[in-house]
C-alpha positions as CSV (number, residue, x, y, z in Angstrom):
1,X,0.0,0.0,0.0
2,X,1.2,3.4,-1.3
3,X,0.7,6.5,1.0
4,X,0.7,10.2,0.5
5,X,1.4,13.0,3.8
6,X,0.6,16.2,3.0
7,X,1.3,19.1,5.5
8,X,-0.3,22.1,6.1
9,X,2.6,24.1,7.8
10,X,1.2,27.2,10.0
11,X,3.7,29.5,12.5
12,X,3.1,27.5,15.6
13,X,1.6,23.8,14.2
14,X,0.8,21.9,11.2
15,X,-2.0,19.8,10.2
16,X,-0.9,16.3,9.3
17,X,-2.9,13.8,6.5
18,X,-2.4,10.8,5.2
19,X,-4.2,9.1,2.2
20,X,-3.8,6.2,0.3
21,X,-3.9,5.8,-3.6
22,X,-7.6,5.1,-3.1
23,X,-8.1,8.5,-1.5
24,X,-8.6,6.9,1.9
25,X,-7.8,8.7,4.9
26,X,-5.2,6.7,7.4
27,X,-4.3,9.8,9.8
28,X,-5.1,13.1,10.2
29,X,-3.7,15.2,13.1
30,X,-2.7,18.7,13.9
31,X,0.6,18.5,15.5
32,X,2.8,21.0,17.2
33,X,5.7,22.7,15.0
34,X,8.3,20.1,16.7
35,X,10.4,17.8,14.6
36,X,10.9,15.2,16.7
37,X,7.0,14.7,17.2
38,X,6.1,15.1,13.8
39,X,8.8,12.1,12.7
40,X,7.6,10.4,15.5
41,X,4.0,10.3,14.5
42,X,4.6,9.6,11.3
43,X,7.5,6.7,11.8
44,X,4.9,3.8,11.4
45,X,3.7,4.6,8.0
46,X,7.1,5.4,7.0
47,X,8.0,2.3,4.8
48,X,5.3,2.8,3.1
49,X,5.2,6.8,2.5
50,X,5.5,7.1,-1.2
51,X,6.0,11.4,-0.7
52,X,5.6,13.9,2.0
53,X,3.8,17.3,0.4
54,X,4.9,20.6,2.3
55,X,3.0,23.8,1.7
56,X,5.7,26.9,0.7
57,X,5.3,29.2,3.8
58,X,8.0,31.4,5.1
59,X,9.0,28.9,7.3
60,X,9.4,25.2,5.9
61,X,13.0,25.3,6.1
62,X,13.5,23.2,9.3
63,X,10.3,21.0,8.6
64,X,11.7,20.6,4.7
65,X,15.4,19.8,6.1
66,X,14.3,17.4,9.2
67,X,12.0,15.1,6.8
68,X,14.8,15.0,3.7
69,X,17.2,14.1,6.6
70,X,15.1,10.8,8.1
71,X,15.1,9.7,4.4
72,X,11.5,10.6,3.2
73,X,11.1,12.0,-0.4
74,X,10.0,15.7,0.2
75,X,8.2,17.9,-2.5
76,X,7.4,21.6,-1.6
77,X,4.2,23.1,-2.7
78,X,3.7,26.1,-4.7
79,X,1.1,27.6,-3.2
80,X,0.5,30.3,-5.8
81,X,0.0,27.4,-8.5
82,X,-2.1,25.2,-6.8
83,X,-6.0,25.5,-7.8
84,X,-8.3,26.5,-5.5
85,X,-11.3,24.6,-4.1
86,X,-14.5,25.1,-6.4
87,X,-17.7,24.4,-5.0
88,X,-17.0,23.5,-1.3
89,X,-18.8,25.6,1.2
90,X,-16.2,24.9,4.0
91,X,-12.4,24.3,3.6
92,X,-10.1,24.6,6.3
93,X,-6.6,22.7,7.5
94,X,-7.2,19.3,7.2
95,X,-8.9,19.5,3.6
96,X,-5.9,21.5,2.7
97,X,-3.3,19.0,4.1
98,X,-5.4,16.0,2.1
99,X,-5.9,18.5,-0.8
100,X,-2.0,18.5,-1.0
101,X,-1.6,14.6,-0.8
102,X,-3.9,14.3,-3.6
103,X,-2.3,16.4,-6.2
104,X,0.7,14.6,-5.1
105,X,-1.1,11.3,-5.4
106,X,-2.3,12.2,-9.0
107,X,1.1,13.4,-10.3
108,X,-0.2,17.1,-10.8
109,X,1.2,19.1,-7.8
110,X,2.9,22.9,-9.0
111,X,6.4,22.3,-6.8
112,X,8.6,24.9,-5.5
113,X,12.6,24.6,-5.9
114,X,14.3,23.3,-2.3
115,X,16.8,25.3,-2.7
116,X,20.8,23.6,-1.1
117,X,20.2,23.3,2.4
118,X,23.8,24.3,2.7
119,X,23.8,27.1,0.8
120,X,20.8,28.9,2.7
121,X,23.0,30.8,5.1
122,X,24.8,32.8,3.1
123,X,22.1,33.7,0.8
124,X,20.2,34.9,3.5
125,X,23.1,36.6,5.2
126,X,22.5,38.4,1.4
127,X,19.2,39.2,2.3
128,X,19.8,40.4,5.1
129,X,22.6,42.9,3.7
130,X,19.4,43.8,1.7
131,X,17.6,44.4,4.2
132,X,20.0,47.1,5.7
133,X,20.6,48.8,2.5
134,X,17.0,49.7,2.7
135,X,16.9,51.0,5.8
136,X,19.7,52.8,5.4
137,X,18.1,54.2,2.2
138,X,14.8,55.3,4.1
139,X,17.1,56.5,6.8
140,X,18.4,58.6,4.2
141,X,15.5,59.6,2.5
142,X,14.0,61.2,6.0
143,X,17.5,62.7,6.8
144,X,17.3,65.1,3.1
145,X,13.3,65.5,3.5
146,X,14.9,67.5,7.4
147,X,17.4,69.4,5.4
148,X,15.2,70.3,2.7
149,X,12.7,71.7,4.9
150,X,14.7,73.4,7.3
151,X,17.6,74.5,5.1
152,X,16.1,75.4,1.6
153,X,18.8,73.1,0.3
154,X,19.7,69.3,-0.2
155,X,22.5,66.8,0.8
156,X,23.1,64.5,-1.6
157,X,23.2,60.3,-0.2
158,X,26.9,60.3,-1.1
159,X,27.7,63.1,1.2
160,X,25.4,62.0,4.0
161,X,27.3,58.4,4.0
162,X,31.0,60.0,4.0
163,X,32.7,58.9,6.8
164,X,35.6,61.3,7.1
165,X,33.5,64.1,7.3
166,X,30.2,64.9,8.4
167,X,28.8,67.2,6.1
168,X,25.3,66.7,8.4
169,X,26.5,68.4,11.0
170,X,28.2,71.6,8.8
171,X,24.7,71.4,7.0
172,X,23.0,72.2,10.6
173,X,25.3,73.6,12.5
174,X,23.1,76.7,13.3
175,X,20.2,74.7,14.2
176,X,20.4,73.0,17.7
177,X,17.0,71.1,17.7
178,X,17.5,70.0,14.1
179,X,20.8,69.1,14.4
180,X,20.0,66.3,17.5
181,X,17.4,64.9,15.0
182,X,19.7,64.6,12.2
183,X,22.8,63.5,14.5
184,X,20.6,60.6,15.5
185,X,20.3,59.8,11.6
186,X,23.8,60.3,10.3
187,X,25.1,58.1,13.4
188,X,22.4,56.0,12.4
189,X,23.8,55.4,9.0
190,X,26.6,55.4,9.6
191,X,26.3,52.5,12.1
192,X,24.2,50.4,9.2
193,X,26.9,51.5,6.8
194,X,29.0,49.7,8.5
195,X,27.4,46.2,9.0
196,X,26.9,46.5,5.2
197,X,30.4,46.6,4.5
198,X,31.3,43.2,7.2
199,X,28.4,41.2,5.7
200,X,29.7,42.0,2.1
201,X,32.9,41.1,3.2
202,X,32.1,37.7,5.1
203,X,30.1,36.9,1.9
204,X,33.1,37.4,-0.4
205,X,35.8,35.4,1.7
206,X,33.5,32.8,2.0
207,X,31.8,32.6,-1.4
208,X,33.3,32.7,-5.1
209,X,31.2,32.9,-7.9
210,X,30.8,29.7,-9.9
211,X,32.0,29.8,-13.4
212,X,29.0,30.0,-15.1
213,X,28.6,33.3,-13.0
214,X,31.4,34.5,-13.2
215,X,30.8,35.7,-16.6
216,X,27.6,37.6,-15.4
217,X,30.1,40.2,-13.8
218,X,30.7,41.3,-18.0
219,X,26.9,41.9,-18.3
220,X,26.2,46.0,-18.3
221,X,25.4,47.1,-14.2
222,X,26.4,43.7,-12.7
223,X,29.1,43.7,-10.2
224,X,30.5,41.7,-7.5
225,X,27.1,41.8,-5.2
226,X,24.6,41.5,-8.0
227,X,26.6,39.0,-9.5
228,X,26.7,37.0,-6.1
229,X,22.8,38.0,-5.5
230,X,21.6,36.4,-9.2
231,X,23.7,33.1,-8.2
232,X,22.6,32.5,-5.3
233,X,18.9,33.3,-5.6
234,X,19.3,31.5,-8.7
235,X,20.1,28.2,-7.4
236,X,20.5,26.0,-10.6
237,X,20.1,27.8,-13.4
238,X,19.3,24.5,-15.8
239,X,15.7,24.2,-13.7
240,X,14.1,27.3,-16.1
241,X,13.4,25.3,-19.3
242,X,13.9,28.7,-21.2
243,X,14.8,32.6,-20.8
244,X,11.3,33.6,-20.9
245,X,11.0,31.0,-17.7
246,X,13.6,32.8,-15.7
247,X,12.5,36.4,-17.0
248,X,9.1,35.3,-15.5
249,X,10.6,34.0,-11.9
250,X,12.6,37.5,-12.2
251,X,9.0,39.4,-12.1
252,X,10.0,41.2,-15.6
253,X,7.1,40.1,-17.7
254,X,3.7,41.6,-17.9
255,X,1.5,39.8,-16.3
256,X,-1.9,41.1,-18.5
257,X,-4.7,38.9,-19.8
258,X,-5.4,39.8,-23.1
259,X,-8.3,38.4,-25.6
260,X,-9.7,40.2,-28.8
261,X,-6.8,43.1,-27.9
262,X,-8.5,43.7,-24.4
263,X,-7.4,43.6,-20.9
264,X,-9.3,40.6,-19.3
265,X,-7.7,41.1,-15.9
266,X,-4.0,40.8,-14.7
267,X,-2.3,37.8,-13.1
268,X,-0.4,37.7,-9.4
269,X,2.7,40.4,-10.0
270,X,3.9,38.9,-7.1
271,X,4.8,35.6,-8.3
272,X,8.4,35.6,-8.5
273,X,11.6,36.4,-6.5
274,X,11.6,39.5,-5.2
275,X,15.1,39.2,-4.6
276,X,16.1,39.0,-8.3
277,X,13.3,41.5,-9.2
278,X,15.8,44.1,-7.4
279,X,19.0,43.0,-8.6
280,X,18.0,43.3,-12.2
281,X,15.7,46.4,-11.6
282,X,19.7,47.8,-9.8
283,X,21.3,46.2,-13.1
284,X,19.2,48.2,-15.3
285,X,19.6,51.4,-13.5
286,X,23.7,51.2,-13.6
287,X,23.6,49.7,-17.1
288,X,22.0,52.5,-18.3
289,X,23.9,55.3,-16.4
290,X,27.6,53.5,-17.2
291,X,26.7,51.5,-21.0
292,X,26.2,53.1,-24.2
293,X,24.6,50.7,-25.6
294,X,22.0,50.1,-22.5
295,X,21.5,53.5,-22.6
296,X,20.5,53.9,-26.6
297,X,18.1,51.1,-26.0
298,X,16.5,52.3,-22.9
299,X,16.5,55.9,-25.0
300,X,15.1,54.6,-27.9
301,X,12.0,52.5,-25.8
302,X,10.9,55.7,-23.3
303,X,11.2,57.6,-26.6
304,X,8.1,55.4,-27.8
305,X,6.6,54.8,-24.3
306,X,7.6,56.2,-21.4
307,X,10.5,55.9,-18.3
308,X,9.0,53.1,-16.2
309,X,8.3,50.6,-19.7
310,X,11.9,51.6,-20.7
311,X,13.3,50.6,-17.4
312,X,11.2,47.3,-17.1
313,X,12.2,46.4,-20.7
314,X,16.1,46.7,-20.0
315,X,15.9,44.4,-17.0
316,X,13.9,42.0,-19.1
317,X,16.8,42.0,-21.6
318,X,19.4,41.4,-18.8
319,X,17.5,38.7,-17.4
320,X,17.5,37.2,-20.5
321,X,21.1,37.7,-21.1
322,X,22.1,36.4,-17.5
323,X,19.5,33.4,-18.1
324,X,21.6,32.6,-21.3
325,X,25.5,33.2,-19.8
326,X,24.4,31.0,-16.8
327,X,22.3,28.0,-18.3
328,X,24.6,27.4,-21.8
329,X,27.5,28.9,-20.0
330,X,28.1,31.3,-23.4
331,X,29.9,35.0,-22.9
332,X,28.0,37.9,-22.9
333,X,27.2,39.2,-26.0
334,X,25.9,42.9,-26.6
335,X,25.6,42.1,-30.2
336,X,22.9,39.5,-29.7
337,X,21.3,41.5,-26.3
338,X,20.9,45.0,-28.4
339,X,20.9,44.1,-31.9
């Protein structure tokens, strides 16, 4: 007898079923988020567990990790692919967790990539770095909306993250209650400035780019942190069948419904890697303030359009490009990207 576990994983406890390839039900429980109860409950079906289905939340790593470990054959569920229930006037964990064996039991359940379980560190030690950048831009953002108000003037970010001299305080010197308030900021960003700089440099002592990525580092607006965020958000680039695949996962095509040359509706924009979205939405940006050839495209398109389509359609062509140098492990070639 063939069985089928699917887990509906919530913050604090997961609803466990198990179904047979007749659709009968063997177990059902909810369980607490605890690893060594959930293997536990499951160990006597285990010889006979064809696959274990885990729903994609935010936090399936250690459930993911701690079945793959005790040897059972784990498929994570895309969530965002997976029909919904039609016609059911109640639905609630344990249809879901049964819901999720089935589509495993028939063949048809949309997975999600488990990405290395090794690699996940540094990639979110990435993230993280991410993370700060943003607040440090916000930080930023508030510290020049003070000056701008108070001054008549405006600071620009490059001055405002110098470390040699603080042009912040010269800026409101003559202003006592401003200048605490923009004190606060600059020591502020300067702190986050700084953990930036010792997780960029953890990440390249203990990370070199692969060689198919290396050759990313030619594409226009890719550097040495781009380069390392495409990789290792990336994963294995041979899992997107196509360019148009990877493009998609990179949130840079439309996502419009179009019959008889009308909008029907739009799909989820959100579907994606947010992740990637930025780092080619960055490469864009520096490709076309740095490449001449970047920039005459994006020209010619807002020419026709406007500056947001312009923008959107570089980063599709980078993605593209990347896709290509990574998967077929070809150099870059602006001849083929712009022609």
């Amino acid at each position: 007898m063939e069985l089928y576990i699917g887990i509906d994983l919530h913050s604090n406890n997961a609803y466990v079923g198990i179904c047979d390839r007749e659709d009968r039900r063997v177990y059902q429980r909810r369980l607490p988020n605890v690893a060594d109860v959930i293997l536990a409950e499951l160990e006597p079906y285990k010889e006979k567990v064809t696959g274990v289905v885990v729903e994609s939340t935010y936090n399936w790593y250690w459930l993911v990790d701690s079945l793959a470990d005790h040897g059972y054959r784990v498929h994570l569920a895309n969530p965002a692919a997976i029909q919904q229930y039609k016609g059911l006037k109640y639905a609630g964990d344990r249809h879901d967790a049964f819901w999720l064996a089935h589509l495993l039991r028939l063949g048809i359940l949309p997975e999600g990539y488990i990405y290395p379980q090794e690699q996940r560190p540094v990639r979110d030690l990435l993230r993280k770095r991410g993370h700060l950048v943003r607040l440090r831009t916000s930080l930023i953002n508030s510290l020049q909306g003070i000056i701008s108000r108070n001054c008549g003037s405006r600071l620009s970010a490059s001055k405002i993250k110098q470390f040699r001299e603080n042009h912040v305080a010269t800026t409101l010197a003559d202003k006592e209650d401003v200048l605490l308030s923009g004190g606060i900021s600059k020591e502020t960003i300067d702190h986050l400035t700084g953990q930036i700089r010792k997780i960029e440099a953890i990440i390249l002592e203990r990370v070199k780019l692969q060689p198919p990525f290396v050759a990313l580092q030619n594409i226009p607006g890719i550097g040495k942190v781009l380069g390392l965020t495409i990789m290792l958000e990336t994963g294995d680039p041979h899992r997107f069948a196509k360019a148009g695949a990877f493009a998609s996962y990179c949130r840079k095509v439309p996502t419009s419904r179009i019959s008889n040359d009308k909008k029907k509706g739009g799909g989820n924009a959100k579907n994606g890697n947010k992740y990637l979205a930025w780092a080619f939405s960055e490469a864009a940006e520096m490709a076309r303030r740095y490449d001449d050839r970047a920039r005459a495209f994006y020209n010619r398109k807002a020419a026709r359009t406007n500056f947001m389509v312009a923008h959107t359609a570089l980063a599709h062509k980078l993605c593209r490009a990347a896709w290509q140098v990574m998967s077929k492990e070809v150099p870059y070639d602006p001849d083929k990207l712009f022609a």
